[in-house]
TIRO-2110 file (N, C-alpha, C; in Angstrom, 1 decimal):
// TIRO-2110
9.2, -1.6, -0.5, N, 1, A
9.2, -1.9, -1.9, CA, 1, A
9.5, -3.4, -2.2, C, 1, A
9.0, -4.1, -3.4, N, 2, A
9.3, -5.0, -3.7, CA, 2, A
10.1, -5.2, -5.3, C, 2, A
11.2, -5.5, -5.3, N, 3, A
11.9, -5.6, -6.2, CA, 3, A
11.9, -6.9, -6.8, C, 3, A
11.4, -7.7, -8.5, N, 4, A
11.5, -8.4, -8.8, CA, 4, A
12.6, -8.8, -10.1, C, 4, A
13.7, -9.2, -10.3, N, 5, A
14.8, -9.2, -11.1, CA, 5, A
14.6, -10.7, -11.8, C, 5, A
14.4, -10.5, -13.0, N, 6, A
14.3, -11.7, -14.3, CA, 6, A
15.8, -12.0, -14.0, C, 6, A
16.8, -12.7, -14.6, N, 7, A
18.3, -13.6, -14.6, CA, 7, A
18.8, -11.9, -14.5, C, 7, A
19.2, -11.6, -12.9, N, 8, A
20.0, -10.5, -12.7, CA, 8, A
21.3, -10.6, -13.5, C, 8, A
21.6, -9.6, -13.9, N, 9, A
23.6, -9.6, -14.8, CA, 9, A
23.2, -9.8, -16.0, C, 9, A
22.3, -10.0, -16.7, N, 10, A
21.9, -10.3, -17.8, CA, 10, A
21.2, -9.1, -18.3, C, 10, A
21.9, -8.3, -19.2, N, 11, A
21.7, -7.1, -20.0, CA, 11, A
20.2, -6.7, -20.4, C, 11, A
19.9, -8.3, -21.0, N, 12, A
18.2, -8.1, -21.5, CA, 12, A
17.5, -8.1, -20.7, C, 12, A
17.8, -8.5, -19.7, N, 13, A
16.4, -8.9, -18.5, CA, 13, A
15.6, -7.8, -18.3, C, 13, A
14.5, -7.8, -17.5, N, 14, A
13.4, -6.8, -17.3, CA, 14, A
13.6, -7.0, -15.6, C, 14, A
13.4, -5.9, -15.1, N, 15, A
12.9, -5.2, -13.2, CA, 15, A
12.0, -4.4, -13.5, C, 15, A
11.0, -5.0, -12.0, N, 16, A
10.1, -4.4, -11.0, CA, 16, A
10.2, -3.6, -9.8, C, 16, A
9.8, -2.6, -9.3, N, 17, A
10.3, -2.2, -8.1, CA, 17, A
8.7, -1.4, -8.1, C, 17, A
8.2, -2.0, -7.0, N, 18, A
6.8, -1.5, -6.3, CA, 18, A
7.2, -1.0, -5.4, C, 18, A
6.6, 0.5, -5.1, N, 19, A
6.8, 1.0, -3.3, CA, 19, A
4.7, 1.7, -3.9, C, 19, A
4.3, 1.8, -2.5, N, 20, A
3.6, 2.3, -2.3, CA, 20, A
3.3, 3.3, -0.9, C, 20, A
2.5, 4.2, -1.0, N, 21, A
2.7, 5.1, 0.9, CA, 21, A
0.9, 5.7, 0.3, C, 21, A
0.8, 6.2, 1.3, N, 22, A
-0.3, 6.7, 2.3, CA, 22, A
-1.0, 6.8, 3.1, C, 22, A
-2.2, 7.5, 3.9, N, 23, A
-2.7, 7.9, 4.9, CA, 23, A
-3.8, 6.8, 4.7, C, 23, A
-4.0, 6.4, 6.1, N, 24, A
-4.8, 5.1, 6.4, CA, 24, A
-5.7, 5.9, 7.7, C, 24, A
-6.8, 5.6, 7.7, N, 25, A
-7.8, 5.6, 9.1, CA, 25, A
-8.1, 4.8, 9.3, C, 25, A
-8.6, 4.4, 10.4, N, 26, A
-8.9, 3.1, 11.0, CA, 26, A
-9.7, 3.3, 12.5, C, 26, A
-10.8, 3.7, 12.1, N, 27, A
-11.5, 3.8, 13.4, CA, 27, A
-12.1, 2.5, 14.0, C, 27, A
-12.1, 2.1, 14.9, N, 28, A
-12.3, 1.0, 16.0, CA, 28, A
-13.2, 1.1, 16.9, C, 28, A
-13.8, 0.2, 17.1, N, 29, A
-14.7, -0.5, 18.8, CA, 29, A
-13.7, -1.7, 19.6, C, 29, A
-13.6, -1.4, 20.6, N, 30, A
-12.7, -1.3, 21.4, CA, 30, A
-13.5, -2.5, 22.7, C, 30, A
-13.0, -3.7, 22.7, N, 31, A
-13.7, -4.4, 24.2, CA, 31, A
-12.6, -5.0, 24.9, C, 31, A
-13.1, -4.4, 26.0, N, 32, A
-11.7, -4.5, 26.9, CA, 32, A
-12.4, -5.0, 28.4, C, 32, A
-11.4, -6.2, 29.0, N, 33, A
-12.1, -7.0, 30.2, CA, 33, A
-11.1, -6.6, 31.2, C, 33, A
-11.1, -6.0, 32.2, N, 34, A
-10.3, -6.0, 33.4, CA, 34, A
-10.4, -6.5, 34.2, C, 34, A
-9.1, -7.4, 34.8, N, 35, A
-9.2, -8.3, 35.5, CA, 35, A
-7.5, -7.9, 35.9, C, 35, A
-8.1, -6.8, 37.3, N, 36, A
-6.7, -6.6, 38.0, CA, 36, A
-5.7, -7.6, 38.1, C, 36, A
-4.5, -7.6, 37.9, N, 37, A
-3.9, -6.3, 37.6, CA, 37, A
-3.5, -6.5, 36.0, C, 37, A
-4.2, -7.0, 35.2, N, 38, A
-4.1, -7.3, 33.5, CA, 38, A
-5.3, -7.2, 32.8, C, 38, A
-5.2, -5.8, 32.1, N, 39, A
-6.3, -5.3, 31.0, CA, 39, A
-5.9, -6.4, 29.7, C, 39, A
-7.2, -7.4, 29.7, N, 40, A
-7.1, -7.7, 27.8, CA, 40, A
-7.9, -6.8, 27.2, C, 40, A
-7.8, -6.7, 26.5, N, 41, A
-8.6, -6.3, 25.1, CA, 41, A
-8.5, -6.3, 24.0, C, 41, A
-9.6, -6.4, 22.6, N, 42, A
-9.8, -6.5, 21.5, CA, 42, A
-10.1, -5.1, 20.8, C, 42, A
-9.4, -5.3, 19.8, N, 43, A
-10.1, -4.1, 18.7, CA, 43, A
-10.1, -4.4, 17.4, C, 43, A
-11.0, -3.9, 16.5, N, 44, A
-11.3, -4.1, 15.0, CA, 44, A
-12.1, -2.9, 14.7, C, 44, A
-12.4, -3.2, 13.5, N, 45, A
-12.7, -2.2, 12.4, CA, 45, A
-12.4, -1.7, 11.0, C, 45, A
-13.1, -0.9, 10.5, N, 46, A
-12.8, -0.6, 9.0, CA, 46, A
-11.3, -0.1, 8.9, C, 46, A
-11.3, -0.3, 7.6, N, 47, A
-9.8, 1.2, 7.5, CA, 47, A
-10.5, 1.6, 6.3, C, 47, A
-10.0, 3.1, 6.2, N, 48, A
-10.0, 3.6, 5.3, CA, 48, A
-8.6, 4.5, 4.5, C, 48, A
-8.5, 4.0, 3.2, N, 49, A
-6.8, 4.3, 2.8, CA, 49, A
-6.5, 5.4, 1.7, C, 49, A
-5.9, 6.5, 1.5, N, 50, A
-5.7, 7.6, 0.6, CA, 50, A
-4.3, 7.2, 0.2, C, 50, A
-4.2, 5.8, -0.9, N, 51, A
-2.5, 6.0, -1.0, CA, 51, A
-2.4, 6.1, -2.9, C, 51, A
-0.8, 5.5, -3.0, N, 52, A
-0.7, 5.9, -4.2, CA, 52, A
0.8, 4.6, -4.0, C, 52, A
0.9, 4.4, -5.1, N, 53, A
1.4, 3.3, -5.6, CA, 53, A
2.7, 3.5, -6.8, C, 53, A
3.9, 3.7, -7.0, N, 54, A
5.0, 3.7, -7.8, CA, 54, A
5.6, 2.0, -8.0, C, 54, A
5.7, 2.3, -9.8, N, 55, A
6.0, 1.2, -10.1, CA, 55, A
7.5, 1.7, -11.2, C, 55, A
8.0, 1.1, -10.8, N, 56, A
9.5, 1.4, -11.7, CA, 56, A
10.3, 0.2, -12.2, C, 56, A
10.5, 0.5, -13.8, N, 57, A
10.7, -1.0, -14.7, CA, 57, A
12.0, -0.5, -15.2, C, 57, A
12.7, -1.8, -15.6, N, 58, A
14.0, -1.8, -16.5, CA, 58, A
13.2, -2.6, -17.4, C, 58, A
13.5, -1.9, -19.0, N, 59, A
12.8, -3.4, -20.2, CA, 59, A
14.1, -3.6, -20.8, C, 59, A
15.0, -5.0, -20.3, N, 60, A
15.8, -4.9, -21.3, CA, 60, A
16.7, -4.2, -21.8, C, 60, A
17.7, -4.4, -23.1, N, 61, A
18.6, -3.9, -23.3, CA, 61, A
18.9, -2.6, -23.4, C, 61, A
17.5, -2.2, -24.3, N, 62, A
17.7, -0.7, -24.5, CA, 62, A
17.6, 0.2, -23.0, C, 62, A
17.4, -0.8, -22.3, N, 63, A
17.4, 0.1, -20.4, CA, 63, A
15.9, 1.1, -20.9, C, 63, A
14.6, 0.6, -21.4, N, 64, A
13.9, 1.5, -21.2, CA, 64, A
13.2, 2.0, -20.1, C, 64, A
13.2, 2.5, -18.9, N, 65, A
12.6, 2.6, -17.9, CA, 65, A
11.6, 4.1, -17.3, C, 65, A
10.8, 3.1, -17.3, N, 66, A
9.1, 3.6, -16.9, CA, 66, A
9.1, 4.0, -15.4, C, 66, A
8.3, 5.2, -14.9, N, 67, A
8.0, 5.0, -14.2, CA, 67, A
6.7, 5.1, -14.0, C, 67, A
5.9, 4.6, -13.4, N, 68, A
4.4, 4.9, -13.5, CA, 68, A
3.3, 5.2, -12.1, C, 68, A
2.4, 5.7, -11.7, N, 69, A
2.4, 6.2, -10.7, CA, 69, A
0.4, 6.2, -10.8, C, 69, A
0.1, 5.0, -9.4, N, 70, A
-1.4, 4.7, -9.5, CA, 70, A
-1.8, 5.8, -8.4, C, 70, A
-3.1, 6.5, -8.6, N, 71, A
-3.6, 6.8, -7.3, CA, 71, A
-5.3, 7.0, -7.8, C, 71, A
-5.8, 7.9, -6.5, N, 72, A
-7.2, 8.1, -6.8, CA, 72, A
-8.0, 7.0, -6.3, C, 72, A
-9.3, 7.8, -5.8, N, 73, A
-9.9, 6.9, -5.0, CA, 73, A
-10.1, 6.9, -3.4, C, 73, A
-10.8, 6.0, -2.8, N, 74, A
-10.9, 5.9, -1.6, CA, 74, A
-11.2, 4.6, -1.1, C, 74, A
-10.3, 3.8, -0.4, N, 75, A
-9.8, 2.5, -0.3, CA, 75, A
-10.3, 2.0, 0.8, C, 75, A
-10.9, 0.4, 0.9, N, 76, A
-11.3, -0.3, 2.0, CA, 76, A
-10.6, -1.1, 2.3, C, 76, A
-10.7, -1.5, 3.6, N, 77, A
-10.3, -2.5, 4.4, CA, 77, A
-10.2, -2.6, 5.4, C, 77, A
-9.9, -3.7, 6.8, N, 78, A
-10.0, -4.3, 7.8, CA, 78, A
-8.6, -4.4, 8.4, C, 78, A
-9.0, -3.9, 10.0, N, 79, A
-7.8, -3.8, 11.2, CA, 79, A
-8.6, -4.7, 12.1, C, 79, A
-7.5, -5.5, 12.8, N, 80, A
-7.8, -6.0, 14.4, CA, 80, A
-6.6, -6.1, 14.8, C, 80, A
-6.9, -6.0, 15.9, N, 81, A
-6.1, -6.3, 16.8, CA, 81, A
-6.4, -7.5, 18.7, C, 81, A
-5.7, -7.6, 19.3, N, 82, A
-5.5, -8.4, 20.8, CA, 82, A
-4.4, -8.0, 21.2, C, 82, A
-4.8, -7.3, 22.8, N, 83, A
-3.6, -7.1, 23.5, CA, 83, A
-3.9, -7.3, 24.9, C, 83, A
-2.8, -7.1, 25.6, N, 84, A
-2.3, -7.3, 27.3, CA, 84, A
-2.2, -5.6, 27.4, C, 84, A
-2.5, -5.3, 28.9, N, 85, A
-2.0, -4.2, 29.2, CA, 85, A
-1.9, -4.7, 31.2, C, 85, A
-0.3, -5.0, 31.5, N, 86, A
-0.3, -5.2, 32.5, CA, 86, A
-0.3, -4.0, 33.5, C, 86, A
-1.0, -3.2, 34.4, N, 87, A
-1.5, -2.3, 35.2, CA, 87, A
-0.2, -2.4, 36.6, C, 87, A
0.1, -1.3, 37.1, N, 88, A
1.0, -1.2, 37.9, CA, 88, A
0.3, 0.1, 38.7, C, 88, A
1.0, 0.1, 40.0, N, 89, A
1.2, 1.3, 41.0, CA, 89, A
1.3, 2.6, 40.8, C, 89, A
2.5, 2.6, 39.5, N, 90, A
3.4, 3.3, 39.1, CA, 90, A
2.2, 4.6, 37.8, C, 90, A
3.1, 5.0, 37.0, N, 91, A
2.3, 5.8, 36.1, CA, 91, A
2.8, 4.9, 34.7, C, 91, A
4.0, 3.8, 35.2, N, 92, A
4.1, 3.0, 33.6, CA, 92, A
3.6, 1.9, 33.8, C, 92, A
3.0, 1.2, 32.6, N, 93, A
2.6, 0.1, 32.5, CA, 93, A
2.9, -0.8, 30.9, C, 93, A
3.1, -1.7, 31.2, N, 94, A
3.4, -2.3, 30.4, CA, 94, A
2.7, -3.4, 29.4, C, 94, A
2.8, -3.2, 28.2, N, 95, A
1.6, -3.8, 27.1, CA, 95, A
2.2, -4.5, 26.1, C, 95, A
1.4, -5.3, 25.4, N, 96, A
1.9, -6.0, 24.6, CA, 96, A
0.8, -6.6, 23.3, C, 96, A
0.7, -6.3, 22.1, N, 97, A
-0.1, -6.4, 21.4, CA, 97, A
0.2, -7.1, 20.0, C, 97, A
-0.6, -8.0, 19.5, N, 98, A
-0.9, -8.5, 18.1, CA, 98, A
-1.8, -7.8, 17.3, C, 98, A
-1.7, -7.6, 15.9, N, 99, A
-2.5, -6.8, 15.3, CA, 99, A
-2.1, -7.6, 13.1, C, 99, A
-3.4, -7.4, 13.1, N, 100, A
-3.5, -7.6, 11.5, CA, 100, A
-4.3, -6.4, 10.6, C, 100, A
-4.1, -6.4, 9.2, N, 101, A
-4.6, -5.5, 8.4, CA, 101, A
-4.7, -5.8, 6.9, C, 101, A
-5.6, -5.6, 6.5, N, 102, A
-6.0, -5.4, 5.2, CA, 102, A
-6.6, -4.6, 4.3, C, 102, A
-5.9, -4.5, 2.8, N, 103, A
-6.5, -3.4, 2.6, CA, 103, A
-6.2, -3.2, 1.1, C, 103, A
-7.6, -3.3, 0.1, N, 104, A
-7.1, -3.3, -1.3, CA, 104, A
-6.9, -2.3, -2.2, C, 104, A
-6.2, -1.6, -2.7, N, 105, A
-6.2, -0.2, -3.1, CA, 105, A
-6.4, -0.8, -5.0, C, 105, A
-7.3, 0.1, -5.5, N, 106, A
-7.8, -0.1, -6.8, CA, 106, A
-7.9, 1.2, -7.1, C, 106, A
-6.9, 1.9, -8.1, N, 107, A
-6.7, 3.4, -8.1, CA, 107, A
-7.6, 3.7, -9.2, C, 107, A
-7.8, 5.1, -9.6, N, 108, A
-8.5, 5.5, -10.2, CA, 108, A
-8.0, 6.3, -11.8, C, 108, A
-6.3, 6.3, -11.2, N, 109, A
-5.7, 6.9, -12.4, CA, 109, A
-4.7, 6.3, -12.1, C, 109, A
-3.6, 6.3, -13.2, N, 110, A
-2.2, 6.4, -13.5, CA, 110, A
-2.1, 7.3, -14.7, C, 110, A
-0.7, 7.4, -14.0, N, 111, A
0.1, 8.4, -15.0, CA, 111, A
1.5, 8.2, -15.0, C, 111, A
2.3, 8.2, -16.2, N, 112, A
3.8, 8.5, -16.6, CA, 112, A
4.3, 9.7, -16.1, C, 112, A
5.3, 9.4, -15.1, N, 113, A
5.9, 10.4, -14.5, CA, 113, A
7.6, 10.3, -15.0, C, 113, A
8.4, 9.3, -15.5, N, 114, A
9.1, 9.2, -15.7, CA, 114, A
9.7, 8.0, -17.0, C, 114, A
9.9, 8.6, -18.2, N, 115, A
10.1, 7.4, -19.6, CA, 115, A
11.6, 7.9, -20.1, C, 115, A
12.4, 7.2, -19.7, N, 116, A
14.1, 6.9, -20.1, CA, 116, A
14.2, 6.2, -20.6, C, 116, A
14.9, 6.5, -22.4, N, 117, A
15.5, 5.2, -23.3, CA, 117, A
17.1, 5.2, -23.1, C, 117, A
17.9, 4.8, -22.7, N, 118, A
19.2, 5.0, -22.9, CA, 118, A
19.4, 6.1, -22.2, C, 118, A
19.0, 6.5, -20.6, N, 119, A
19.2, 7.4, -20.1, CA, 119, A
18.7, 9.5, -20.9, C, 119, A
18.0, 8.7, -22.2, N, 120, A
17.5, 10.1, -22.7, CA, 120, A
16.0, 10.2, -22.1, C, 120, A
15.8, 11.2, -21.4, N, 121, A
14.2, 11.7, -21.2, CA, 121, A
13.3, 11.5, -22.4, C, 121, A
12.2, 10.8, -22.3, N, 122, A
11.6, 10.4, -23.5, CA, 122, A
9.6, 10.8, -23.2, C, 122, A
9.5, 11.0, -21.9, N, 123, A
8.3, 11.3, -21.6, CA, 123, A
7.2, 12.2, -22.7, C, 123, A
8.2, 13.6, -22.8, N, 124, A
7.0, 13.9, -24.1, CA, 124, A
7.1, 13.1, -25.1, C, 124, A
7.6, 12.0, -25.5, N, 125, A
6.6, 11.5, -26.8, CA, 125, A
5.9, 10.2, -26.7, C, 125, A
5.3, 10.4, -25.5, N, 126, A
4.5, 9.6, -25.1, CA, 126, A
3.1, 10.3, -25.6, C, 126, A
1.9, 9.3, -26.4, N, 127, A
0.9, 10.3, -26.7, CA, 127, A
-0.1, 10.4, -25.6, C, 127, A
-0.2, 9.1, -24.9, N, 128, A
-0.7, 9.1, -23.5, CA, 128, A
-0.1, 8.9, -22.2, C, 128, A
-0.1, 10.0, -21.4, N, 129, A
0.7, 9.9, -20.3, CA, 129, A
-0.5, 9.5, -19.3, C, 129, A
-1.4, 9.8, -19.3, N, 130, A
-2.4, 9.6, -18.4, CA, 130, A
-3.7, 9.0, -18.1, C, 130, A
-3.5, 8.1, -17.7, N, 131, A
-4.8, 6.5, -18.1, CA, 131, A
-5.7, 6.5, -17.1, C, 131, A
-7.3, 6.6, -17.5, N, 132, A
-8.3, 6.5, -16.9, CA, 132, A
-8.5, 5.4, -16.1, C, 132, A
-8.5, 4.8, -15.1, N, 133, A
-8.8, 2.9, -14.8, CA, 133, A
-9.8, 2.5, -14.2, C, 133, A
-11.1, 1.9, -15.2, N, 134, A
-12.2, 1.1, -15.2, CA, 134, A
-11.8, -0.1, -14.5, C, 134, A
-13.0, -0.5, -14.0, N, 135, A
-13.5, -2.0, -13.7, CA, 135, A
-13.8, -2.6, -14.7, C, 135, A
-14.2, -2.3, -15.8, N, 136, A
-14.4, -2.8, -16.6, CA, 136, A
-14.6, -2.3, -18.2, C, 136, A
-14.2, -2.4, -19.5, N, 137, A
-14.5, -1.9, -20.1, CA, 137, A
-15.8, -1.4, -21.1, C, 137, A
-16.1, -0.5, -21.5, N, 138, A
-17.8, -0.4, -22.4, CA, 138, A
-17.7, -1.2, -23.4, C, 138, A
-18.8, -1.3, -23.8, N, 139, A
-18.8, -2.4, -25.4, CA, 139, A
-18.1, -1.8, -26.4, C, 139, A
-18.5, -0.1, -26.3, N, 140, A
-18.3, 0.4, -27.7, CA, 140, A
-17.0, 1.6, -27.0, C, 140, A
-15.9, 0.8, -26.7, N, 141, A
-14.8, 1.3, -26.8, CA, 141, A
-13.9, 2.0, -27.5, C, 141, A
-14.0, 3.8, -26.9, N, 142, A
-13.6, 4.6, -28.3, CA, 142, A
-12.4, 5.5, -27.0, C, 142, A
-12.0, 5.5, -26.4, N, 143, A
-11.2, 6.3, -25.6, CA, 143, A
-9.5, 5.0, -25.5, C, 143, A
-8.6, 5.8, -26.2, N, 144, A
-7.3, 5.0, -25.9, CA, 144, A
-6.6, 5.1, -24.4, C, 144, A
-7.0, 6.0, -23.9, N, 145, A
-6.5, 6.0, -22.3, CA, 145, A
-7.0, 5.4, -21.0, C, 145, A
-8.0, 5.0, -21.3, N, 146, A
-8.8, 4.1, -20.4, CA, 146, A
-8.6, 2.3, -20.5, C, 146, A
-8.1, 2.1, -19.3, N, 147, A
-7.6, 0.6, -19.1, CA, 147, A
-8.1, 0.1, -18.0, C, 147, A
-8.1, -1.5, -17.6, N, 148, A
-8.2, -2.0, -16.8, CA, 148, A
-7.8, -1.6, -15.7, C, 148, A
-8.5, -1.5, -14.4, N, 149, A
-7.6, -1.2, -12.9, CA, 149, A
-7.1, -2.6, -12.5, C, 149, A
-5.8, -2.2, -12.1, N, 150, A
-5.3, -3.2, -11.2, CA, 150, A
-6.1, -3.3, -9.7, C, 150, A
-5.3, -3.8, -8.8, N, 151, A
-5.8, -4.2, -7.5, CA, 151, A
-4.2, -4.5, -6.9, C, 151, A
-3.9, -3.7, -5.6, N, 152, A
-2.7, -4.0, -5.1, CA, 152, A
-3.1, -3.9, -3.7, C, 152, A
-2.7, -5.1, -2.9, N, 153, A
-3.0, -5.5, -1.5, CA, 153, A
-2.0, -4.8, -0.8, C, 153, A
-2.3, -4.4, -0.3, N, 154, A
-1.6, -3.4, 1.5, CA, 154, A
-2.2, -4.5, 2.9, C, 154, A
-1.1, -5.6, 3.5, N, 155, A
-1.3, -6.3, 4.3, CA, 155, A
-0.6, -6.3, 5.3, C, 155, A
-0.8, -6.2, 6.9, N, 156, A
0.4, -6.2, 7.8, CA, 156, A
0.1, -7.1, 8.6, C, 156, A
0.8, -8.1, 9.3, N, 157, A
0.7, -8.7, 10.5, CA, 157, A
2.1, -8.0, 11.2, C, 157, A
1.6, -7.9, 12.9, N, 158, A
2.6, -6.7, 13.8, CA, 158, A
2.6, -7.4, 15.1, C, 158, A
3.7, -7.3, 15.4, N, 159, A
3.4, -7.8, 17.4, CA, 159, A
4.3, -6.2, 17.8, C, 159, A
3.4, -5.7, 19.0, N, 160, A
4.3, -4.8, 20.0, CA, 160, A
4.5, -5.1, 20.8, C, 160, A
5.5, -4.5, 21.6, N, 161, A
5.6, -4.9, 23.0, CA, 161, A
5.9, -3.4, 23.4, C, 161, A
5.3, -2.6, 24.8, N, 162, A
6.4, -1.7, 25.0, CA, 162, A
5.8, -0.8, 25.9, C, 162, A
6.1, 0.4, 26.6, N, 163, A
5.8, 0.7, 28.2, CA, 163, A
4.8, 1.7, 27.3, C, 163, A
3.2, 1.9, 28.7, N, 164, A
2.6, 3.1, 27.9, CA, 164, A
2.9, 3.7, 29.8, C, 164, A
2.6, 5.1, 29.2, N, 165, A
3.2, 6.2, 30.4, CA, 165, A
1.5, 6.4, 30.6, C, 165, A
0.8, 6.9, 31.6, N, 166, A
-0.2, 7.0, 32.1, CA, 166, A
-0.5, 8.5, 32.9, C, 166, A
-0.8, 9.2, 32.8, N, 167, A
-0.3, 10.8, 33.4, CA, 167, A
-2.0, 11.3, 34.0, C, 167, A
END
């Protein structure tokens, strides 16, 4: 999650709190050079990502807080990786790997899942709880639920280190 706090201790201020989760694929081609007794190898490839995105706000004094909740869709982006695999006698061997990822998620919906004024439930009098999200909007704009899509980056850089068992 990322939490962003305007002049924390200050009653009026406004918070952000991003978490996001989901299921990622990432199928790969795999080139690998052996050169006893140390396997290198490379891998990359697409990903493919099914997630969803929570965003949870404080506005200020009245403590109004939103929560809102992106999903939908079917998300691209890019894995690689470089690793060692040092080869032994034994059935363990020992590896060690770098890896990167990318990956833009551009949902398809949001929705209000949670609207607190002063700790009162306020959700039903919301008249739209559930927003369509374009790329862009039509000329002749007649739908109030349909809004701009965001775009939120899912990025990792990773090092492993650690025994693989071989059986």
């Amino acid at each position: 999650p990322i939490d962003e706090d305007v002049n924390p201790g200050d009653p009026a201020a406004s918070s952000l709190k991003y978490s996001g989760s989901g299921i990622q694929v990432s199928p790969s081609i795999v080139f690998s050079f052996n050169v006893e007794p140390v396997m290198q190898y490379a891998r990359f490839g697409p990903s493919f990502g099914f997630l969803t995105v929570e965003i949870d706000a404080t506005d200020g004094p009245t403590a109004t807080k939103p929560r809102l909740e992106f999903s939908g869709g079917v998300n691209t982006g890019f894995q690689a990786a470089v690793g060692l695999l040092l080869q032994t006698k034994g059935i363990l061997q020992l590896f060690g790997e770098a890896s990167l990822g990318s990956m833009s998620f551009g949902p398809t919906k949001a929705e209000y899942t949670v609207y607190t004024i002063n700790g009162l439930d306020q959700l039903h009098t919301l008249q739209d709880k559930t927003f369509r999200l374009e790329e862009s909007f039509p000329i002749a704009q007649t739908a109030s639920n349909v809004v701009l899509r965001p775009r939120f980056q899912f990025s990792s850089v990773a090092i492993a280190v650690g025994l693989r068992v071989s059986i």
